[in-house]
Backbone as CSV, one residue per row, in Angstrom:
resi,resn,N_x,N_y,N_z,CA_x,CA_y,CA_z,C_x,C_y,C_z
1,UNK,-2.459,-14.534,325.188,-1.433,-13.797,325.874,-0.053,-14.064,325.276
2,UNK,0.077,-15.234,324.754,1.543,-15.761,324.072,1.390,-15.084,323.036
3,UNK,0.398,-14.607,321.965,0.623,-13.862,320.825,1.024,-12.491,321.437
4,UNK,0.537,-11.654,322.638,0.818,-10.385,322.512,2.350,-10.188,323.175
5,UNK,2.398,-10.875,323.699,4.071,-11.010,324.579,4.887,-11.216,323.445
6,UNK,4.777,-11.996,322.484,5.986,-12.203,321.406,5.885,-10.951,320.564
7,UNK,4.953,-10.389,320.125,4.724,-9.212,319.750,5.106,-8.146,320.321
8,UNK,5.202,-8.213,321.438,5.800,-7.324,322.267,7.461,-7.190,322.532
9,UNK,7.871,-8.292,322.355,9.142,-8.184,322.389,9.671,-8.525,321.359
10,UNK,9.111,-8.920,320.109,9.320,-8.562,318.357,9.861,-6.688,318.145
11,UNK,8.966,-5.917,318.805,8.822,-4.807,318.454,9.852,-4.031,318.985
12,UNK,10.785,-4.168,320.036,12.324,-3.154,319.684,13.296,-3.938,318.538
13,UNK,12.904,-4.985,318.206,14.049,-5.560,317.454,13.556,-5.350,315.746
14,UNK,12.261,-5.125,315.422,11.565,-4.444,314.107,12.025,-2.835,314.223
15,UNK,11.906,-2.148,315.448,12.269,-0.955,314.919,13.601,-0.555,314.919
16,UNK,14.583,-1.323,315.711,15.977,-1.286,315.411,16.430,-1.557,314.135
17,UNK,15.677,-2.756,313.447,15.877,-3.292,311.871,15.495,-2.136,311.008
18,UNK,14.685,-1.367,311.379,13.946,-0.223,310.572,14.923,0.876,310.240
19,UNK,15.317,1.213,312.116,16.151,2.634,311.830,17.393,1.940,310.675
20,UNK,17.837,0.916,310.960,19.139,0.268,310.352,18.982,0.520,308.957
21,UNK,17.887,-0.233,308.397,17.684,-0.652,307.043,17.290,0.546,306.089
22,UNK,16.734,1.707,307.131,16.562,3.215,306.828,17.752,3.916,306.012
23,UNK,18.702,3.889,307.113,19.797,4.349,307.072,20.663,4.148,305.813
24,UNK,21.196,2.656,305.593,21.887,2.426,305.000,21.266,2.488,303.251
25,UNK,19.765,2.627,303.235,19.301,2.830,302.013,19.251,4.348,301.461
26,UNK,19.043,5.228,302.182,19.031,6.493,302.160,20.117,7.041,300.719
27,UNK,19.830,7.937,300.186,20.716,8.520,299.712,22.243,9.624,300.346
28,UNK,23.277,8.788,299.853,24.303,9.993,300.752,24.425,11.380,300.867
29,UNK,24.917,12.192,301.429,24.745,13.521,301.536,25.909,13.617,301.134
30,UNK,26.039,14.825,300.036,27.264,15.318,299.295,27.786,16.478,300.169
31,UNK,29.599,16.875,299.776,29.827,18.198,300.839,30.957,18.323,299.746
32,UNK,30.265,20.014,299.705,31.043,20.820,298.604,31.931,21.305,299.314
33,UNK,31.632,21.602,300.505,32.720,22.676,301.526,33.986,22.208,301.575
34,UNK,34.596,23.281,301.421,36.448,22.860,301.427,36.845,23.689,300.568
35,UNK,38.443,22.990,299.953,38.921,23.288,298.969,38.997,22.478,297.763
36,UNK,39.236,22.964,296.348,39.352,21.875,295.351,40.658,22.560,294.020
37,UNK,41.229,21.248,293.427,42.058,22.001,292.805,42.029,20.896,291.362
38,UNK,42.031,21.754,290.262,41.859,21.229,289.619,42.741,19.695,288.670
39,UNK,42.649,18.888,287.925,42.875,17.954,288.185,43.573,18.408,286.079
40,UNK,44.601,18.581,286.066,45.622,19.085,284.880,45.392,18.162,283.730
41,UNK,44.909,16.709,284.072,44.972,16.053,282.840,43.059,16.575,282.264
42,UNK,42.348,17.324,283.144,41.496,17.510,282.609,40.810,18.753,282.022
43,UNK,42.110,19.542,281.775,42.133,20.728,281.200,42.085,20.566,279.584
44,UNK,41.682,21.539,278.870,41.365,21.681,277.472,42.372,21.208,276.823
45,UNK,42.395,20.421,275.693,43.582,19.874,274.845,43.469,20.504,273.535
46,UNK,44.471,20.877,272.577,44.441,21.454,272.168,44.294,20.455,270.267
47,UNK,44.856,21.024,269.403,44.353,19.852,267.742,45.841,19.433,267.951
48,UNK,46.477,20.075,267.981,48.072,19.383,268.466,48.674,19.511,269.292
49,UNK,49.530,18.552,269.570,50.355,18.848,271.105,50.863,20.269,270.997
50,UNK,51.311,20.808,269.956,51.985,22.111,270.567,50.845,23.100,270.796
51,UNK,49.168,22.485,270.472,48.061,23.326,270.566,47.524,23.302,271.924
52,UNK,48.152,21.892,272.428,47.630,21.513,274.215,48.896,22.170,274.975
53,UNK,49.764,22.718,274.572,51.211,23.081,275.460,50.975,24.057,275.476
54,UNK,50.028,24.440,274.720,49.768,26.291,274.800,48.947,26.620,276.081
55,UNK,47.935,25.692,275.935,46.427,26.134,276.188,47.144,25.309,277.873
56,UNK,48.006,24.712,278.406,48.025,24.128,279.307,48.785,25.438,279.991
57,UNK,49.842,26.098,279.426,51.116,27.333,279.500,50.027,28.305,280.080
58,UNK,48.828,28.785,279.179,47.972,29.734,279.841,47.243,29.885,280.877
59,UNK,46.641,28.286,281.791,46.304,28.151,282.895,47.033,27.156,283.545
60,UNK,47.813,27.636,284.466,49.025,26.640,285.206,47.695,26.239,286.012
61,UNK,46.922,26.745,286.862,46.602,26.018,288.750,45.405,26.961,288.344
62,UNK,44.689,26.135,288.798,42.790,26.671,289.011,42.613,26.179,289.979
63,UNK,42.441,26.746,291.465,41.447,26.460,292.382,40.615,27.075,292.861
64,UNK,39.600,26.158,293.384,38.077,26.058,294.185,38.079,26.054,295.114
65,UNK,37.160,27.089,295.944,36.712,26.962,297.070,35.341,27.535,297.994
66,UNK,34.593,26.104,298.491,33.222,26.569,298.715,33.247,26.982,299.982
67,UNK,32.586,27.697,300.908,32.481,28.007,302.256,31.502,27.420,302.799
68,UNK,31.165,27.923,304.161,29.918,27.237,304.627,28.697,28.253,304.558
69,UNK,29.140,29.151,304.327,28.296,30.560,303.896,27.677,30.533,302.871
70,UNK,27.716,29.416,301.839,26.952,29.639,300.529,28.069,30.511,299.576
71,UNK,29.086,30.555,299.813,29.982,31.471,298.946,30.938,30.465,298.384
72,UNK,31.446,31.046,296.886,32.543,30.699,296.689,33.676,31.372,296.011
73,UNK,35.040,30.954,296.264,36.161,31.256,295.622,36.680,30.566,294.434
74,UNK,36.846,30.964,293.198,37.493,30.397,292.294,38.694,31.649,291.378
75,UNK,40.073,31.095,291.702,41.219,31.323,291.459,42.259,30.822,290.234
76,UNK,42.312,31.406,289.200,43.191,30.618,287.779,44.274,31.750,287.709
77,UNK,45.461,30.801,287.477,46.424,31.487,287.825,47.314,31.020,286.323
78,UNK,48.051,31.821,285.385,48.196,31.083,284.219,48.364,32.549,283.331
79,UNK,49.794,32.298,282.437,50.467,33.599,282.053,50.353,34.734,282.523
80,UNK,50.939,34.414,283.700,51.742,35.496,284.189,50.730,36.602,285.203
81,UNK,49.550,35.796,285.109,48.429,36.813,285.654,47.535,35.962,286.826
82,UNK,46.542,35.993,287.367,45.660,36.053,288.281,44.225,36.094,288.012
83,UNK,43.137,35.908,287.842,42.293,35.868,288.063,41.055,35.301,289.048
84,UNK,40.535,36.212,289.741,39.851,35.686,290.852,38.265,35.926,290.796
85,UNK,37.835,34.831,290.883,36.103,35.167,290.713,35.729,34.568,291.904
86,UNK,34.211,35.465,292.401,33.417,35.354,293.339,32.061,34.845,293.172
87,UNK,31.696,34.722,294.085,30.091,34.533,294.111,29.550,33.847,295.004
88,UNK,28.440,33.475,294.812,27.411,32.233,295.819,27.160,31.046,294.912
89,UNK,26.588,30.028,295.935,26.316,29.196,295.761,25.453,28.154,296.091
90,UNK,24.262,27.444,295.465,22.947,26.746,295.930,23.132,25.290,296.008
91,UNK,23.582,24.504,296.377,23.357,23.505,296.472,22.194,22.184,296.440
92,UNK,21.745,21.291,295.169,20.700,21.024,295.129,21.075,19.602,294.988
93,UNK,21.145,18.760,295.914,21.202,17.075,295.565,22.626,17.277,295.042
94,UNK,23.253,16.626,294.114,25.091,16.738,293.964,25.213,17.667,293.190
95,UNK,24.416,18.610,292.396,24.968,19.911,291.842,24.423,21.237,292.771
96,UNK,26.415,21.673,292.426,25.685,23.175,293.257,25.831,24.193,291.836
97,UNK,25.201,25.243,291.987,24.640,26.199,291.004,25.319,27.181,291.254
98,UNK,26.574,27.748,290.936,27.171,29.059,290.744,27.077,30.074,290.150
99,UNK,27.187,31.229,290.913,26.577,32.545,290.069,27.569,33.660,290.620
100,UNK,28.321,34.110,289.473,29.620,34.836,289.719,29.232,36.040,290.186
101,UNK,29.815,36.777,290.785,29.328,38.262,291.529,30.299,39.340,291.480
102,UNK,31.239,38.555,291.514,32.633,39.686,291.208,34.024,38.787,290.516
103,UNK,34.688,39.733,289.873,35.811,39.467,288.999,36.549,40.048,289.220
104,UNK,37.876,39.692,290.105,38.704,40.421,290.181,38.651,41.992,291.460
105,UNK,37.591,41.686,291.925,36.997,42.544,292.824,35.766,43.520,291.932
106,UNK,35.446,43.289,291.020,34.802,44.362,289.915,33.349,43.531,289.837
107,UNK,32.177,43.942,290.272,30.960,43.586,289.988,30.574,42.914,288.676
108,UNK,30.426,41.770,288.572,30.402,40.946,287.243,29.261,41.643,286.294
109,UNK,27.981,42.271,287.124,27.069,43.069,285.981,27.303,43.997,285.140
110,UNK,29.205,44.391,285.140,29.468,45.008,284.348,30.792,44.599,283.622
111,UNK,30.684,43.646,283.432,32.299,42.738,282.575,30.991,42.271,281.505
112,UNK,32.300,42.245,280.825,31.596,41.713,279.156,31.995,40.160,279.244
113,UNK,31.233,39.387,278.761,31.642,38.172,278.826,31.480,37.795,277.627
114,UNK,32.539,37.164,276.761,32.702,35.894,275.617,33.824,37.059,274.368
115,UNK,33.471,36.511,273.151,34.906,36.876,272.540,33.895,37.796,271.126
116,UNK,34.384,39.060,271.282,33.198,39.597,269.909,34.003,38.988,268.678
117,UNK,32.854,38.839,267.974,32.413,38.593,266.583,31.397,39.134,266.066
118,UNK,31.415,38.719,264.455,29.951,39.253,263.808,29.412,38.655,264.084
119,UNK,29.010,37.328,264.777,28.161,36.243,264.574,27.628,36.326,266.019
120,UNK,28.742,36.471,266.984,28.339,35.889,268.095,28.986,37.025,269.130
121,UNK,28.290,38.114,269.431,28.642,39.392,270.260,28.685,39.110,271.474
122,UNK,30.006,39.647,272.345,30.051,39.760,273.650,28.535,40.262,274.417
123,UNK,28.573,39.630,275.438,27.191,39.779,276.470,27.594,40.451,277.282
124,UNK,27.373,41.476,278.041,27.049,42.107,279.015,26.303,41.721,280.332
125,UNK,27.510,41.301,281.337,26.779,40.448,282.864,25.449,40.556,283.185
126,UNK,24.424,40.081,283.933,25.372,39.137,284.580,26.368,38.302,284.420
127,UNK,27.575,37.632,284.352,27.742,36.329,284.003,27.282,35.098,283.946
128,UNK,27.360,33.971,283.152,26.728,32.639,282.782,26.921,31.991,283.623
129,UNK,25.404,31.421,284.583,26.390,31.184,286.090,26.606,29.187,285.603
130,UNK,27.693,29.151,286.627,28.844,27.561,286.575,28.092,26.808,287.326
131,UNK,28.115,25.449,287.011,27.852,24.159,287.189,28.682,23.134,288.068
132,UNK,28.662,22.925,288.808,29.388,21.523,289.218,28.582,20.703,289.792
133,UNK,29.186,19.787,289.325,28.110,18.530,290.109,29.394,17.265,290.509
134,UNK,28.765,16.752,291.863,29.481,16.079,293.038,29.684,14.669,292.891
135,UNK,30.871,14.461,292.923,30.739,12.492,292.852,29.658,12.005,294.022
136,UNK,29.682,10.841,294.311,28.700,10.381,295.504,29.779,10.297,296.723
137,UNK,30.693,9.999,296.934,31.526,9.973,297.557,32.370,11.800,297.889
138,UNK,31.791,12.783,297.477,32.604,13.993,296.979,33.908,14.423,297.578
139,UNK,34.387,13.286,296.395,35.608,13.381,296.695,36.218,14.104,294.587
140,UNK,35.488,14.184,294.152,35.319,14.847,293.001,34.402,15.393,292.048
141,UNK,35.312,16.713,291.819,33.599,17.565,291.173,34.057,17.971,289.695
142,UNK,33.509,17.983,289.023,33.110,18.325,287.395,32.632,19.595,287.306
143,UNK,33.391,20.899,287.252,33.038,21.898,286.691,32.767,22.646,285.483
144,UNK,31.438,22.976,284.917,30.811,23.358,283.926,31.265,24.932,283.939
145,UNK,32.071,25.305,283.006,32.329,27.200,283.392,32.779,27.748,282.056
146,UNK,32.374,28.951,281.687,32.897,29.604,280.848,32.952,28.842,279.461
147,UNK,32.322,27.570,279.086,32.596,26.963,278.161,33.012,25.416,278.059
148,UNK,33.562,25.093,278.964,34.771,23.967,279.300,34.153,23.509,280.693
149,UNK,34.480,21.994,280.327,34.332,21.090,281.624,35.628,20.964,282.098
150,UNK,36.185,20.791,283.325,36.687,20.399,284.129,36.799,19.644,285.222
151,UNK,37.859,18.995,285.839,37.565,18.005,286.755,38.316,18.403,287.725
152,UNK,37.768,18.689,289.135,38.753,18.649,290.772,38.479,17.518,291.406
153,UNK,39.976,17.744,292.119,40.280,16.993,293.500,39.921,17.886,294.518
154,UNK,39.343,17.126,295.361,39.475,17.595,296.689,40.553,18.080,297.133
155,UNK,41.190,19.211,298.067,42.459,19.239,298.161,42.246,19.446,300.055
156,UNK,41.069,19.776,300.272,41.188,19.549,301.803,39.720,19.794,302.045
């Protein structure tokens, strides 16, 4: 009877240790939702400074923004112009998977995307869908787009 009584009152204090030890091992849950803005020292540099003063002159402010809808906003603002791209978004473990849908309000299956050459001809949309993937803490994301990595802050 002394073995099943200690056993018995072993057993809320094993499964309290359980949920505990559960918990804190678990992997964290990442959150894209919000806003993000991009982080300037991690914009494209150029072969010389007056090649990075250019390329910095052409995109002043790039921001991000995911919803809770699976959608997102991304905004580059940089000589003198605007650009606004749309789309959705999948979320899988710390990368979410972007897939542009509109440009500017204009259905991306019909924008040409990249720079013609003989070698290497503009594509015809869909567009190449973007990459980011989430710190563990996501409090910063690494965007894969158009060519170029980039780095955001959280901005809310």
């Amino acid at each position: 009877m002394d073995t099943l009584y200690c056993a018995m009152r072993a057993l809320p204090v094993c499964l309290v240790a359980a949920v505990v030890f559960g918990m804190g091992c678990g992997k964290r849950e990442v959150h894209v939702v919000g806003s993000w803005r991009v982080d300037p020292a991690s914009l494209p540099k150029g072969v010389t400074p007056a090649g990075t003063a250019a390329l910095r002159a052409m995109v002043m402010e790039i921001g991000l923004e995911f919803r809770p809808d699976k959608t997102f906003t991304c905004t580059m603002t940089g000589a003198g112009r605007t650009t606004r791209f749309e789309g959705s978004y999948v979320l899988s473990g710390h990368t979410a998977a972007m897939t542009t849908t509109r440009v500017n309000g204009i259905d991306s299956r019909f924008l040409v995307e990249g720079v013609s050459s003989d070698r290497d001809p503009p594509r015809q949309g869909p567009l190449t869908p973007w990459r980011a993937d989430l710190s563990d803490d996501s409090g910063k994301l690494t965007l894969t787009f158009m060519g170029t990595t980039s780095t955001f802050i959280r901005s809310s």
